[in-house]
N, CA and C of each residue as an Amber inpcrd file, in Angstrom:
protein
   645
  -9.9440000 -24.5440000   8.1570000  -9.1140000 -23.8910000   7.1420000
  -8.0480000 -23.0410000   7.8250000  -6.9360000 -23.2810000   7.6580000
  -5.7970000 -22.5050000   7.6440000  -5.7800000 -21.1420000   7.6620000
  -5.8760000 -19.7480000   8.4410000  -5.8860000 -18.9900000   9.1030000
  -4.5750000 -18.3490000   8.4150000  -5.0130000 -17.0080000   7.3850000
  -3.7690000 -15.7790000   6.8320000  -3.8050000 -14.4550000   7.3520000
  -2.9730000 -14.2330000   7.7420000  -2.8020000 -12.7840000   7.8990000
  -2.7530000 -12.0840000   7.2760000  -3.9220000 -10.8680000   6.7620000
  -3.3770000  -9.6420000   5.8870000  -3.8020000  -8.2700000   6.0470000
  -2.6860000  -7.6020000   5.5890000  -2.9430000  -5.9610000   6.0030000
  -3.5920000  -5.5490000   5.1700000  -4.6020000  -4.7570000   6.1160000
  -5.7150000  -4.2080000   5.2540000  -5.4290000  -3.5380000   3.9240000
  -4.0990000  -3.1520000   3.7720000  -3.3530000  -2.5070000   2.6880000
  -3.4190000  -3.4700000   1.5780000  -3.2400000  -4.7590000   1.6330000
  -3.0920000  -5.7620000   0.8680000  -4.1440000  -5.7630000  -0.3130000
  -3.4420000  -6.0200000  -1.5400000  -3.8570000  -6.1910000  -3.3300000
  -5.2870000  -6.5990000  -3.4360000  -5.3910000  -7.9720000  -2.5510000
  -6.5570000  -8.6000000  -2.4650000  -7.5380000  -7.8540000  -1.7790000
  -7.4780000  -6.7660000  -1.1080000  -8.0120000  -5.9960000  -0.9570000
  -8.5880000  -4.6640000  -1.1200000  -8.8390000  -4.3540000  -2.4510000
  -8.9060000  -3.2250000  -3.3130000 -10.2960000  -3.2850000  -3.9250000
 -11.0560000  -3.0950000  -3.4630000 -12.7410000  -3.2900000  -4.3480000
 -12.8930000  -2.3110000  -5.3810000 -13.6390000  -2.5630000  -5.9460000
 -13.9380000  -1.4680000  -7.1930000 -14.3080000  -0.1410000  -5.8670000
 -14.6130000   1.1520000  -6.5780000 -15.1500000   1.9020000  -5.8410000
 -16.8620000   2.1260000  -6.1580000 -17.7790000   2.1750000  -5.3020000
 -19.0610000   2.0740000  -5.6070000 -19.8460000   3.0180000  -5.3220000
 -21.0360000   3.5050000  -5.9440000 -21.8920000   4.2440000  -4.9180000
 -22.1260000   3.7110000  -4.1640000 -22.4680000   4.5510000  -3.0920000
 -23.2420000   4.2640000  -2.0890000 -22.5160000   3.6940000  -0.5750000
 -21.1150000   3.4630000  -0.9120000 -20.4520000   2.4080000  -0.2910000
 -19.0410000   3.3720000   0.8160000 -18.9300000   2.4560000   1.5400000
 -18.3310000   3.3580000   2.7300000 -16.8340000   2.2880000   2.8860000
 -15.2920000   3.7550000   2.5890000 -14.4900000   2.7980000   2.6210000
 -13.3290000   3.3040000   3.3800000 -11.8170000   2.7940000   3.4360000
 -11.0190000   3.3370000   4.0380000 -10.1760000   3.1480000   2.7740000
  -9.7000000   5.0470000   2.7960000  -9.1400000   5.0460000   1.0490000
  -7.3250000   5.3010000   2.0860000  -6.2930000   4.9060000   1.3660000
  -4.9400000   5.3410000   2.0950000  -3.9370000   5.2790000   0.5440000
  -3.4270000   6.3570000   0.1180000  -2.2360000   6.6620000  -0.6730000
  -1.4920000   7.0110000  -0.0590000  -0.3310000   6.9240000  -0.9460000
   1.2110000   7.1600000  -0.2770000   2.3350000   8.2090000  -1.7120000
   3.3250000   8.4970000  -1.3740000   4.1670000   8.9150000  -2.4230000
   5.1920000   7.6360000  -2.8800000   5.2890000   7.6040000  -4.3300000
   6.0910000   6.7300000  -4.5990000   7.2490000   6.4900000  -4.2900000
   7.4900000   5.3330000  -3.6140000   8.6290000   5.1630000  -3.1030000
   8.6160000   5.5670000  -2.0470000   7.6410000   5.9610000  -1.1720000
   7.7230000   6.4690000   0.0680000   8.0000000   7.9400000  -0.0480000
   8.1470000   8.4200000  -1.0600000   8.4200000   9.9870000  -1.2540000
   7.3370000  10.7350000  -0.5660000   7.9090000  11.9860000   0.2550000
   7.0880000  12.9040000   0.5640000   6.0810000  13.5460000  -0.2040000
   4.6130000  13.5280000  -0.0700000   3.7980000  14.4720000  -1.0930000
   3.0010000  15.1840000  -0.1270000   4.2030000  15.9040000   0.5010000
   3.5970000  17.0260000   1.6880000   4.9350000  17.7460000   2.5390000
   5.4840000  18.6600000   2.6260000   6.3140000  19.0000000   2.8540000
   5.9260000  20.4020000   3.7470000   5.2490000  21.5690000   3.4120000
   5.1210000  22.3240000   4.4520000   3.5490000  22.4490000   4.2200000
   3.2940000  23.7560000   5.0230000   1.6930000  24.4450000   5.1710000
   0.9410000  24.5780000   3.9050000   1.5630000  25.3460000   2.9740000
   1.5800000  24.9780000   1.5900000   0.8370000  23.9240000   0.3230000
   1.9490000  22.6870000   1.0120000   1.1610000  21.8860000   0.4780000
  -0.0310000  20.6920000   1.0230000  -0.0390000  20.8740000   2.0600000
  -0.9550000  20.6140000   3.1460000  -2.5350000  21.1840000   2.6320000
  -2.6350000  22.7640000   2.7810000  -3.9170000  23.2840000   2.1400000
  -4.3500000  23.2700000   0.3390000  -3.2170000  22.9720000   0.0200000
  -2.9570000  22.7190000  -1.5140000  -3.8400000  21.2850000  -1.5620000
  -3.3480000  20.7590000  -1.2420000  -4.3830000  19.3050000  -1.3990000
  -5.8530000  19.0140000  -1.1680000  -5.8560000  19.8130000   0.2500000
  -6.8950000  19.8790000   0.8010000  -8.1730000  20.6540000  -0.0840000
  -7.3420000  21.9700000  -0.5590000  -8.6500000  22.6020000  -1.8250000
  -8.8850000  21.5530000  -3.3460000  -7.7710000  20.6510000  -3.1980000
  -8.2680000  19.9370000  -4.2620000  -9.1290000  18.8390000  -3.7860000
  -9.0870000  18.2390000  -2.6850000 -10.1780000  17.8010000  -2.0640000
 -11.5820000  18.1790000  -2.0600000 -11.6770000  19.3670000  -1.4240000
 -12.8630000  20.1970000  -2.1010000 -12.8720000  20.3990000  -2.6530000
 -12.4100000  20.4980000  -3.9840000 -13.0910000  20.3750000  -5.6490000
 -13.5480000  19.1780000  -5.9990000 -12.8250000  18.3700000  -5.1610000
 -13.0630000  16.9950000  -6.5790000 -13.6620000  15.8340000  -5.3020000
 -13.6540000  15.7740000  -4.8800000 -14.0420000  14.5870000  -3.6270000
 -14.9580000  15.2630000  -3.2300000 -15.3450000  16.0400000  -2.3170000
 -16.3300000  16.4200000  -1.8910000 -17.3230000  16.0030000  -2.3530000
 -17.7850000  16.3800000  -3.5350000 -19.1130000  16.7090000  -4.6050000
 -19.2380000  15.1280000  -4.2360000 -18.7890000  14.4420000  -4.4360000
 -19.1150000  12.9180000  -4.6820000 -18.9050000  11.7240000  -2.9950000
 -18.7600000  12.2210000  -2.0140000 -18.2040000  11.7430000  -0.9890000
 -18.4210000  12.4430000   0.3170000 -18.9280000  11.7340000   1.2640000
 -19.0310000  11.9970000   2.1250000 -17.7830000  12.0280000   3.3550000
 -17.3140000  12.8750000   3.9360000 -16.3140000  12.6420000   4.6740000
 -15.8870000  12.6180000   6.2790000 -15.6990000  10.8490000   6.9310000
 -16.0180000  10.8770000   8.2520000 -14.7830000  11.2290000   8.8740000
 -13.5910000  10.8070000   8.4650000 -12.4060000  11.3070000   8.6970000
 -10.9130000  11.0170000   8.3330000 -10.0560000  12.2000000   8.1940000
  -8.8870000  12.2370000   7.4270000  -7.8040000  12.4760000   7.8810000
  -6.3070000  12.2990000   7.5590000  -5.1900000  12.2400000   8.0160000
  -3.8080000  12.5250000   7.1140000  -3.3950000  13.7740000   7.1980000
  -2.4350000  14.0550000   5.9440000  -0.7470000  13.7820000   6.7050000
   0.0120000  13.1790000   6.3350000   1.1910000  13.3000000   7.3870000
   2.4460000  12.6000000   5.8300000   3.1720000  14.2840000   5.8550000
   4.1510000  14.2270000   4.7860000   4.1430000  13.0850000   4.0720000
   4.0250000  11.7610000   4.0000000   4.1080000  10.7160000   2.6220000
   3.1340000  10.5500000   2.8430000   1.8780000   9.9700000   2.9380000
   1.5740000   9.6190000   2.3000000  -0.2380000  10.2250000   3.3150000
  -1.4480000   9.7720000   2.7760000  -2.5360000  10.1520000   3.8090000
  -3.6270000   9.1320000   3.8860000  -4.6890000   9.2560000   4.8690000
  -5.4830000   8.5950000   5.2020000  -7.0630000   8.8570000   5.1080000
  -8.0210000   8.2850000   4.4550000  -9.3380000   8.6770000   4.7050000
 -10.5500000   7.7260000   4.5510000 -11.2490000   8.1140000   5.6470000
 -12.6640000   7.3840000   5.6370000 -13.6140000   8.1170000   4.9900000
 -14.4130000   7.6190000   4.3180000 -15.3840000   8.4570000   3.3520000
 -16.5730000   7.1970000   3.2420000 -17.4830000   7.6490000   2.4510000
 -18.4080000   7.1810000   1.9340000 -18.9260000   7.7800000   0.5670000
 -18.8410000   6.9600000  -0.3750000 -19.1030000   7.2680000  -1.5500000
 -20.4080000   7.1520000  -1.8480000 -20.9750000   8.3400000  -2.3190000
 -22.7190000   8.8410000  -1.9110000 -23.5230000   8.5280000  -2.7020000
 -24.7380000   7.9170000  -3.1620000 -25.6350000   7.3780000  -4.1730000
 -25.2500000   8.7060000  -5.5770000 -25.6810000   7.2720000  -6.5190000
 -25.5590000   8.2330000  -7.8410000 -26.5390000   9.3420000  -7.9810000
 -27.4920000   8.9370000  -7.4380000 -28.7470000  10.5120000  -7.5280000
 -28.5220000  11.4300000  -6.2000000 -27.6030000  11.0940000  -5.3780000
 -27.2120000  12.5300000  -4.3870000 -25.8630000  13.3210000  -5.2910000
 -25.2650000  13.0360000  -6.2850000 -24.2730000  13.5860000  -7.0860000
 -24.6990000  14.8180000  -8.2100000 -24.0460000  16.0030000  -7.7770000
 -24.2580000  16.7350000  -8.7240000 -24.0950000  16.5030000 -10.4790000
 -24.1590000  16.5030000 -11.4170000 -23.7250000  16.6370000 -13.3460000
 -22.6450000  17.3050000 -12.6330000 -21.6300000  16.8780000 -13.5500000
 -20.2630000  17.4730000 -14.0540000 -20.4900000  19.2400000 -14.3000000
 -21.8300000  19.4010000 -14.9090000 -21.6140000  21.1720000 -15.5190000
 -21.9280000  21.5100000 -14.3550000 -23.0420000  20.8020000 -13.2250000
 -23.5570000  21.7260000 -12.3470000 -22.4870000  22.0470000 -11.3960000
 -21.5410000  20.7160000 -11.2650000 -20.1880000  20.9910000 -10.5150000
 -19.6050000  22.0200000 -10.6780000 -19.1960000  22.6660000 -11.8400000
 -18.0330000  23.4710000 -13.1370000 -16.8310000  22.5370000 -13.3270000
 -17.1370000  21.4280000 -13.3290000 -15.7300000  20.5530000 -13.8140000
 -16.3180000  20.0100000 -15.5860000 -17.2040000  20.6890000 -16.4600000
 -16.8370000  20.4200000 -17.5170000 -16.7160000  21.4320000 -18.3320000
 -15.8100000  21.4530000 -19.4310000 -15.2990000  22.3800000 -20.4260000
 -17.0200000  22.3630000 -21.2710000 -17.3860000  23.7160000 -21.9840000
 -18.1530000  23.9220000 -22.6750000 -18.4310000  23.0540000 -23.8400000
 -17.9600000  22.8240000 -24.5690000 -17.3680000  21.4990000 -25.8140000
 -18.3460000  20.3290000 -25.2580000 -17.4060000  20.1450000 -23.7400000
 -17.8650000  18.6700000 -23.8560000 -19.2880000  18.6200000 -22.9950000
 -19.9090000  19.9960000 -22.3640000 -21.3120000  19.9240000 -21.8850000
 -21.8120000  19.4840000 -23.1690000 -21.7660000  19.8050000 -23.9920000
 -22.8480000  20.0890000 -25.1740000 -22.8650000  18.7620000 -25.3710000
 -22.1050000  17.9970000 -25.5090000 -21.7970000  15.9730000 -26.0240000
 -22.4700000  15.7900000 -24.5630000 -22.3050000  15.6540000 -23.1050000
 -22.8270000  15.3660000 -22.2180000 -23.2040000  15.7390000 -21.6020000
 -24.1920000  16.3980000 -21.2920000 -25.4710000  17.6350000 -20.4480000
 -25.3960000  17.1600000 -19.1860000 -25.6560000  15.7910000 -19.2970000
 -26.4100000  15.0100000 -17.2220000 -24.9200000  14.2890000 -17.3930000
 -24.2540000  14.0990000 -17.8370000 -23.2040000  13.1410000 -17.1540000
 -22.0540000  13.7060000 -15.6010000 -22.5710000  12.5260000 -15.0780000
 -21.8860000  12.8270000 -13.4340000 -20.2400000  12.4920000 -13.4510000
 -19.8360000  12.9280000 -12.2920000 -18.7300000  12.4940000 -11.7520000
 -18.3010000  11.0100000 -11.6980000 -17.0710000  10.4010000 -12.0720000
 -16.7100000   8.8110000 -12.0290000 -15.8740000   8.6190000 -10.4680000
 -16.6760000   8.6470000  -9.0720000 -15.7030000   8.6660000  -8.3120000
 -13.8480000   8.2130000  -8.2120000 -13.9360000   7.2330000  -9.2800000
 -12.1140000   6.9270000  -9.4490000 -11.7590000   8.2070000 -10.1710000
 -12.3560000   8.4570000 -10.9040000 -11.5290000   9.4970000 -11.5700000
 -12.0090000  10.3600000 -11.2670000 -12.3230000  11.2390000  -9.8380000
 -12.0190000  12.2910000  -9.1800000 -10.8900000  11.7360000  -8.4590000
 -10.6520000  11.0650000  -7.8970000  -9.5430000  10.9620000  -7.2310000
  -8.5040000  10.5480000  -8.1470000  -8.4890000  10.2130000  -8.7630000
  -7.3260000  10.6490000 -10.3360000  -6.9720000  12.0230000 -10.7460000
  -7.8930000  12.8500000 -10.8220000  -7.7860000  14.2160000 -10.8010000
  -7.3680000  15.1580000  -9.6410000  -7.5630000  14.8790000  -8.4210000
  -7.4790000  14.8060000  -7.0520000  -5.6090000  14.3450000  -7.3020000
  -5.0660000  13.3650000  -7.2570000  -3.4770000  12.8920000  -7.1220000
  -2.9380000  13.6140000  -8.7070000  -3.6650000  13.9940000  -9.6940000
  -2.8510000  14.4790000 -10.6320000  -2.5370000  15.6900000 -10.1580000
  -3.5960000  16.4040000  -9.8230000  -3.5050000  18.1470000  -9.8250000
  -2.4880000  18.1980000  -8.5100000  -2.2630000  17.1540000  -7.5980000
  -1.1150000  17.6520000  -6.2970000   0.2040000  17.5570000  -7.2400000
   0.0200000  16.3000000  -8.2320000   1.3680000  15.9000000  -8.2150000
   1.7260000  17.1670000  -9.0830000   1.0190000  17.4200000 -10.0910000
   1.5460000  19.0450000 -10.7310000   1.5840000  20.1260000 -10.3040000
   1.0910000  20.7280000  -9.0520000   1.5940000  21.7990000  -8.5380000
   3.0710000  21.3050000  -7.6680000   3.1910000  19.7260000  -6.7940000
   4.2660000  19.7550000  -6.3520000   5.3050000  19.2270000  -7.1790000
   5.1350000  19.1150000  -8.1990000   6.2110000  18.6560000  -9.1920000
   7.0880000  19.7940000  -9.5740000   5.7280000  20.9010000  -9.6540000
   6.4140000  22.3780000 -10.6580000   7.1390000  23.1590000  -8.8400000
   6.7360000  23.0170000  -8.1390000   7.1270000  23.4550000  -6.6310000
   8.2930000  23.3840000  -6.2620000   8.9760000  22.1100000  -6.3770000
   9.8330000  21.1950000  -5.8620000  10.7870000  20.7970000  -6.9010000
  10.7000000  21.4120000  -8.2180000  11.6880000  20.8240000  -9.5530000
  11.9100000  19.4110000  -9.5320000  10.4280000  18.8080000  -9.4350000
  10.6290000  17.2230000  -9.9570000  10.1330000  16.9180000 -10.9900000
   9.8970000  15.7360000 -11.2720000   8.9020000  15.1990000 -12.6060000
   8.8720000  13.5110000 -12.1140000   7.7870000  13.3750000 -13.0410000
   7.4260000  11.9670000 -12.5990000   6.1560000  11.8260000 -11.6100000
   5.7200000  10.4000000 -11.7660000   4.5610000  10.4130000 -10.8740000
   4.6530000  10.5060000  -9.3630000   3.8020000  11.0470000  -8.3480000
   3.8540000  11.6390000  -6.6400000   3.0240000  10.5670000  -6.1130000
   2.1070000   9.9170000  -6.4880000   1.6130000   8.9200000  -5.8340000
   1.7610000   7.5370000  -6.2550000   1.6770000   6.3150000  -5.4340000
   1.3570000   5.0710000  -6.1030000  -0.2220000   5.2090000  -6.6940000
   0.1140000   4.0340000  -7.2630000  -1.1350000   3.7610000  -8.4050000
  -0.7620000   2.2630000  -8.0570000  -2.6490000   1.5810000  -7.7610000
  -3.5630000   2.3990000  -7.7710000  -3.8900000   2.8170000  -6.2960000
  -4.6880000   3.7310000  -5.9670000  -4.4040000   3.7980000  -4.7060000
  -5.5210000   3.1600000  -3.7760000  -4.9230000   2.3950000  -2.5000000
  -5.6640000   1.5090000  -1.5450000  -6.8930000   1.7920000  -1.0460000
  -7.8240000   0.6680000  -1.1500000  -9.0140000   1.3400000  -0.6740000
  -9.5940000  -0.4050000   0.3490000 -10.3980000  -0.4950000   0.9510000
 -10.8770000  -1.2010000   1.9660000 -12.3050000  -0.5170000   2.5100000
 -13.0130000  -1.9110000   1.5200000 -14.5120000  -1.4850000   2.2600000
 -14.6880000  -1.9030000   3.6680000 -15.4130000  -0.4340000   4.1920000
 -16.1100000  -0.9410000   5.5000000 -17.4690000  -1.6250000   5.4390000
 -17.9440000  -2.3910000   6.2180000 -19.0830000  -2.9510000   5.8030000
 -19.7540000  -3.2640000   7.3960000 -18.7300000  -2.8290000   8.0900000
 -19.8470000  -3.1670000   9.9070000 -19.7910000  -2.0970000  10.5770000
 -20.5820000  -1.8000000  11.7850000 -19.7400000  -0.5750000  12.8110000
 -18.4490000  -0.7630000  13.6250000 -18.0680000  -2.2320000  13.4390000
 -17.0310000  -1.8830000  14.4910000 -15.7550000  -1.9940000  14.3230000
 -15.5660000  -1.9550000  12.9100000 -14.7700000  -1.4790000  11.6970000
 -14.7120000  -0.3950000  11.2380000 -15.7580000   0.2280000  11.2060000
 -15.6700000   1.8270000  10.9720000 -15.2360000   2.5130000  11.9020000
 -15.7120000   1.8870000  13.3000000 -15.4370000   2.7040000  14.5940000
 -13.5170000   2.7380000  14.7120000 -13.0910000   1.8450000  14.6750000
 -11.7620000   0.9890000  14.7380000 -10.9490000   1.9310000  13.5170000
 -11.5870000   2.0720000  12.0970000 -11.0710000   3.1220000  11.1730000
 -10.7860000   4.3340000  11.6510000 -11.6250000   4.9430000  12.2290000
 -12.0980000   6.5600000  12.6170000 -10.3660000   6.3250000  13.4610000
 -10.7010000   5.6510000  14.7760000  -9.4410000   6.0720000  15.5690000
  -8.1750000   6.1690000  14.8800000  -7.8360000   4.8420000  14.4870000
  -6.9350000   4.5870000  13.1670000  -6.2370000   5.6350000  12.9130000
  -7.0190000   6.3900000  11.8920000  -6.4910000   7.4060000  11.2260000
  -6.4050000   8.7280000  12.1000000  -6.7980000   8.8870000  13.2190000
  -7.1600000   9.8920000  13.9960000  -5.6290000   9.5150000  14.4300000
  -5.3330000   8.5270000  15.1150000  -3.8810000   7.9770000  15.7290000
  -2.8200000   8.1530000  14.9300000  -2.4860000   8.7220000  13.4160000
  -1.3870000   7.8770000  12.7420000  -0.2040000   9.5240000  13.0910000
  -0.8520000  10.4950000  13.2310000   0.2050000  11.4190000  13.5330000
   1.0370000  10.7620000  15.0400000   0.3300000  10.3600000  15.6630000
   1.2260000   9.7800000  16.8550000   1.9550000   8.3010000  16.8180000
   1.6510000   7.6880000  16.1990000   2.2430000   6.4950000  15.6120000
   3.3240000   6.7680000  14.8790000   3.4330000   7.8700000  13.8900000
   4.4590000   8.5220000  12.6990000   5.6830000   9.3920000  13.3130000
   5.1760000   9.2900000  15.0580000   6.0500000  10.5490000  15.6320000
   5.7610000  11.9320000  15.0340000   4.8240000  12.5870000  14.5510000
   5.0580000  13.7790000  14.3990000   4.5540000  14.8070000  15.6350000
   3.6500000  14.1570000  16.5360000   3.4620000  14.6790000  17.7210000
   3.0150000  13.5170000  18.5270000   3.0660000  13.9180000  19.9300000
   3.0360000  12.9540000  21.1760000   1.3430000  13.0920000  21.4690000
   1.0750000  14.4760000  21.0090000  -0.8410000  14.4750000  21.6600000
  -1.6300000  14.9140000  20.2590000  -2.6970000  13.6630000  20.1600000
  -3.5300000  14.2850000  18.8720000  -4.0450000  15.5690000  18.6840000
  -4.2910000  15.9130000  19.2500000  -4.6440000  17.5270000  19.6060000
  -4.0600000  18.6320000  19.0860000  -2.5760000  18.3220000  19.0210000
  -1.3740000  19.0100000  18.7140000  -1.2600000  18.8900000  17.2180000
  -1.9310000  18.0400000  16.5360000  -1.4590000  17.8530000  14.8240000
  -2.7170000  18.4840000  14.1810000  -2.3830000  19.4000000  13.4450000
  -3.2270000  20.0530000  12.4170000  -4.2150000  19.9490000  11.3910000
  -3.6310000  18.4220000  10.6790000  -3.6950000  17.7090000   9.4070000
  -5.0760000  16.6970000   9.4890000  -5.5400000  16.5420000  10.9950000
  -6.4540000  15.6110000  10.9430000  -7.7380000  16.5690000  11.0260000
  -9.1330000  14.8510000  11.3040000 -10.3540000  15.9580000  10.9960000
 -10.3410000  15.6420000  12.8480000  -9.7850000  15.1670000  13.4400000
  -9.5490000  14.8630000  15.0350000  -9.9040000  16.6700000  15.7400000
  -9.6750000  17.6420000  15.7900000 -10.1290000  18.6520000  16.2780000
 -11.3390000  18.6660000  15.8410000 -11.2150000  19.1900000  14.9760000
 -12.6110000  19.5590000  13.8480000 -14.0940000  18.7790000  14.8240000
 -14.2450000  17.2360000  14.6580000 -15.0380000  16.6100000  15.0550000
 -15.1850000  17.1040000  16.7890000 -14.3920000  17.2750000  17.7560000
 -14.4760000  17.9230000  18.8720000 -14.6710000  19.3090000  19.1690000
 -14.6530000  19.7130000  17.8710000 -15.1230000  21.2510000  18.1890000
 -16.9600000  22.1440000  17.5000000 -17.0330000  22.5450000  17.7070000
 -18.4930000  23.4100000  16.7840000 -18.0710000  24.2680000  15.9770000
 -16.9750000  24.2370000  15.0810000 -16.8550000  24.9290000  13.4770000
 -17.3450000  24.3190000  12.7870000 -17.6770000  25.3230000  11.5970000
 -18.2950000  24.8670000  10.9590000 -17.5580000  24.1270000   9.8180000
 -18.1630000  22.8340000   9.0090000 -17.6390000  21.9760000   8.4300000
 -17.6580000  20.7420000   7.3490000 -17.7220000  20.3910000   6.3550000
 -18.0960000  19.9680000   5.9340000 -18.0740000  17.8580000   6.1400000
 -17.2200000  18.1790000   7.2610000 -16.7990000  16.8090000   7.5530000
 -18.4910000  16.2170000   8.2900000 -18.8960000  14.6930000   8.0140000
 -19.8970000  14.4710000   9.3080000 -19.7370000  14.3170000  10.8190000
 -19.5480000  15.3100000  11.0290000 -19.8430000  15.1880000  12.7910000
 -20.3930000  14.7000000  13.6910000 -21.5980000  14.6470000  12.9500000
 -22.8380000  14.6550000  14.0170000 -22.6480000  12.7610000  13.7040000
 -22.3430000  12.3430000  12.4630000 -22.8250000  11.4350000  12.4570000
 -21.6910000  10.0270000  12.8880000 -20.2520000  10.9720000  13.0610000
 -19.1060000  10.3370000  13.9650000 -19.5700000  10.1770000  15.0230000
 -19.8270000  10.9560000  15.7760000 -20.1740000  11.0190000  17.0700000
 -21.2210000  10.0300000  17.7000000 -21.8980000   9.6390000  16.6430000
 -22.8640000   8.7050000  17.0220000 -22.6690000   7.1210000  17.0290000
 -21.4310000   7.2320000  17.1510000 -20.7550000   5.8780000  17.2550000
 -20.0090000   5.5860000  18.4640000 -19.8980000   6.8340000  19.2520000
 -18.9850000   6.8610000  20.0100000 -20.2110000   7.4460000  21.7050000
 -21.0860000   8.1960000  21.2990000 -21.8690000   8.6100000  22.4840000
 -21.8450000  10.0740000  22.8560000 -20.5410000  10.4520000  22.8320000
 -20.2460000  11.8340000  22.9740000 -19.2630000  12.5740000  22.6390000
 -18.6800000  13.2870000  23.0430000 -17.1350000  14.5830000  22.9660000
 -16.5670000  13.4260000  23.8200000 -16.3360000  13.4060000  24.7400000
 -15.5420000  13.0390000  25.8510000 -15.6090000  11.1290000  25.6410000
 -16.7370000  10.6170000  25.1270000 -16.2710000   9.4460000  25.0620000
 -15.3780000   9.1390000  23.4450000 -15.7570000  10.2980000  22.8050000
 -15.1010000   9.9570000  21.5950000 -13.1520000   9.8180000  21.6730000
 -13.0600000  10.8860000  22.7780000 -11.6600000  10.9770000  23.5850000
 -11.2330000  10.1700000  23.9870000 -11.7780000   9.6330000  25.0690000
 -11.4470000   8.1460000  25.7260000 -10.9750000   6.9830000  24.1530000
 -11.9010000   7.0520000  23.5340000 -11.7780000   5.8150000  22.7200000
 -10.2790000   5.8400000  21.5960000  -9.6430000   6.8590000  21.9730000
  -8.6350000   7.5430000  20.8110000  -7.4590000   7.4470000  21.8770000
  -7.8410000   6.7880000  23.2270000  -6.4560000   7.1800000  24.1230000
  -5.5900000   5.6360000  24.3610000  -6.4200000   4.7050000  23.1510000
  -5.7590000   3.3680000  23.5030000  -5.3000000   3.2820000  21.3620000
  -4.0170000   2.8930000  21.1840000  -4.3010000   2.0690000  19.7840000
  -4.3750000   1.2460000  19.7650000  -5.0430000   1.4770000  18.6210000
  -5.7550000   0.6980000  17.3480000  -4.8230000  -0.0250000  16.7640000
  -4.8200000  -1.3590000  15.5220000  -4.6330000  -1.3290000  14.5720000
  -5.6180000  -1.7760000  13.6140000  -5.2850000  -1.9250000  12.4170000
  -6.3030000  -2.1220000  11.2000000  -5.5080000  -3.6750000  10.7460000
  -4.6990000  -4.1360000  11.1230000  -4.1510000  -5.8630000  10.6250000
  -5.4530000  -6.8080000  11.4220000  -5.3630000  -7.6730000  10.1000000
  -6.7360000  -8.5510000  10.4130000  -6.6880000  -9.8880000  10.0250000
  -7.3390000 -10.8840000  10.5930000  -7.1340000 -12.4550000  10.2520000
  -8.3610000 -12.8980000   9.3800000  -8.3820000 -13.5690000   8.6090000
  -9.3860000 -14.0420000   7.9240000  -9.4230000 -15.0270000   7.7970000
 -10.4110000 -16.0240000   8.0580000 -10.1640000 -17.4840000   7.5160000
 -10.4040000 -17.6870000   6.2680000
């Protein structure tokens, strides 16, 4: 059979989102539009991250760089998920209609790209939507695809030109994982793909890409 090339970005490649399931999520601003501009909106996102992703997602590693960002996660069994009330993401009204109802991982991250695009909409005197829809996702399903992800996104500030040494960019979880702060990212359990600190280094000093052949 005849042999296609496609980027992992590609349509045909968009799975539902699942429990339990481990993927590489990547949005962008429409049209290539910036949905990141200074420090600002950098931690702006990021606390909406921790509101709304967290609770439901595990996170191995991430990459914010002015248009658009990058992340590996794992979306966590339905019985490791807090109820919506125990979260505080439901209005009183609607506890009372749904007591145990959980989080819909798509639509935290719906809530997640709404709440940026309305603080940077009202920020920036725009209107209109800040992200594409819907946004890209690519299950991982081996280690040496996940391993190959991790760098990936660890690499894209130096690929994007915004700095020459990973070290130097802010936006990733690339320090974080090399250091002992404390964190909500998995560390311990990156690392175990790689052997150590120093081999995790080595493996980040060659790129990557994520384009792939399929028969």
């Amino acid at each position: 059979m005849k042999k296609l090339n496609h980027s992992y970005m590609d349509e045909f490649f968009e799975p539902k989102v699942n429990y339990n399931s481990v993927y590489n999520i990547f949005n962008c601003g429409i049209n290539g539009c910036d949905v990141f501009i200074d420090d600002e909106d950098y931690d702006h996102f990021l606390s909406k991250y921790s509101k709304y992703i967290e609770p439901i997602a595990d996170t191995y590693a991430l990459s914010l760089l002015g248009n658009h960002f990058h992340l590996v996660i794992r979306i966590k069994k339905e019985s490791e998920i807090s109820t919506l009330e125990e979260l505080g993401l439901l209005e009183e009204r609607t506890t009372l209609r749904t007591p145990g109802k959980k989080p819909d991982p798509s639509r935290q991250f719906s809530h997640l790209f709404n709440f940026h695009a309305q603080y940077f909409n009202h920020k920036y005197k725009r209107h209109g939507n800040l992200f594409e829809r819907p946004f890209k996702r690519k299950l991982i399903d081996n280690r040496a695809y996940f391993k190959r992800c991790l760098i990936y996104v660890h690499q894209n500030p130096v690929k994007h030109g915004f700095v020459e040494c990973l070290s130097d960019y802010r936006y990733t979880s690339y320090n974080t994982i090399l250091s002992d702060k404390v964190t909500h990212l998995k560390r311990d359990r990156v690392l175990t793909f790689f052997g150590d600190r120093s081999d995790f280094e080595l493996s980040h000093s060659k790129i990557v890409s994520l384009v792939e052949t399929f028969e």
